[in-house]
C-alpha positions, -999 to +999 in steps of 0.1 A: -663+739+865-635+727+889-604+747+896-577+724+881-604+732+850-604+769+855-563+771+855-556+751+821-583+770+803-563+802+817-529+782+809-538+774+775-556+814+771-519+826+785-499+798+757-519+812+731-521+848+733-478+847+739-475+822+711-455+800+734-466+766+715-446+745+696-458+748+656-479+713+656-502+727+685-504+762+666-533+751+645-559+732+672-549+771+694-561+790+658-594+765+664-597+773+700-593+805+691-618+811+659-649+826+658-665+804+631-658+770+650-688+750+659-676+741+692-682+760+721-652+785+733-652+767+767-650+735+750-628+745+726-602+754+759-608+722+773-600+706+739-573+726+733-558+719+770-568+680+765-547+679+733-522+701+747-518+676+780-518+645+754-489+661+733-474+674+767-475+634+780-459+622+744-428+646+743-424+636+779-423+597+769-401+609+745-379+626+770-379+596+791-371+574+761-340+599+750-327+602+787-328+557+787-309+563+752-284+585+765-278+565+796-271+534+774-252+555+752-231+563+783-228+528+791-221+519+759-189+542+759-178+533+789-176+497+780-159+506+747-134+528+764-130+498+787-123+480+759-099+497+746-075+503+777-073+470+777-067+466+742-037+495+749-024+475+774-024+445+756-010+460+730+018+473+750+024+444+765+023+425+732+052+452+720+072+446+751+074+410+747+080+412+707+112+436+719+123+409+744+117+381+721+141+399+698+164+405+717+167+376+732+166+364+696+198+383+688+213+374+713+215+337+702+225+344+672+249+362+683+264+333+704+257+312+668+278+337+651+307+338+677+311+296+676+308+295+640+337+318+640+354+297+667+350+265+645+361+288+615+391+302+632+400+260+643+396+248+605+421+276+599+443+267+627+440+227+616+446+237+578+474+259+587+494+227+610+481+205+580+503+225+554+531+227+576+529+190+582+531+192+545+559+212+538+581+194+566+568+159+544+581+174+513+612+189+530+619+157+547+612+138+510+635+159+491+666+154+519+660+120+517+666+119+476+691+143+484+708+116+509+698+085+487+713+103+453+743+107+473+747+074+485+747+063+453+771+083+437+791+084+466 
């Protein structure tokens, strides 16, 4: 029997006696353990440690394979926070420009507004001299009957 040999049997003794293994491993340590098994206690240790190192090497795949998760996990995040500080700032500047459109926006129509009231305020203007123009026409018509009935009765 080698050394390394020696110190699992005494590891997988110590793990059993303290019932320090994890619940699947309990029953093949109740095996090593019993008294009725068919295998040979020193076999039965070396069994025991044999499974023991398999299921140690799995779980430790299985840390391995949940470390590589959590690292693309983290990758993962960081590209979506990425993604979505530039999606902010997008977003902001998409707001900024919608503002400036707009008010760039009113800003014509104010100008529209102001020049339609211009051309308003000149119709009135125009309709005003016309109607004066008017009023001096009928004027002027109703001195000239005036002067013409006179001339004739005159």
């Amino acid at each position: 029997r080698t050394h390394r040999d020696t110190v699992l049997q005494l590891s997988c003794d110590a793990a059993l006696a303290a019932g320090n293994l994890p619940a699947e491993v309990m029953p093949l340590g109740n095996l090593a353990r019993s008294e009725d098994t068919r295998v040979s206690q020193e076999g039965g240790h070396l069994s025991c440690v044999a499974q023991l190192w398999e299921q140690l090497q799995h779980l430790r795949g299985q840390c391995v394979a949940c470390e590589q998760r959590s690292i693309e996990a983290e990758a993962t995040t960081r590209v979506v926070e990425q993604a979505e500080s530039v999606a902010a700032e997008l977003a902001r500047t998409a707001e900024q420009r919608a503002w400036e459109t707009a008010e760039v926006a009113n800003e014509l129509a104010l100008q529209v507004d102001l020049r339609h009231v211009e051309a308003l305020e000149g119709q009135l203007q125009l309709q005003r001299l016309v109607e004066e123009a008017d009023l001096r026409c009928e004027f002027l018509e109703c001195v000239t009957k005036e002067m013409a009935r006179q001339q004739q009765d005159g």
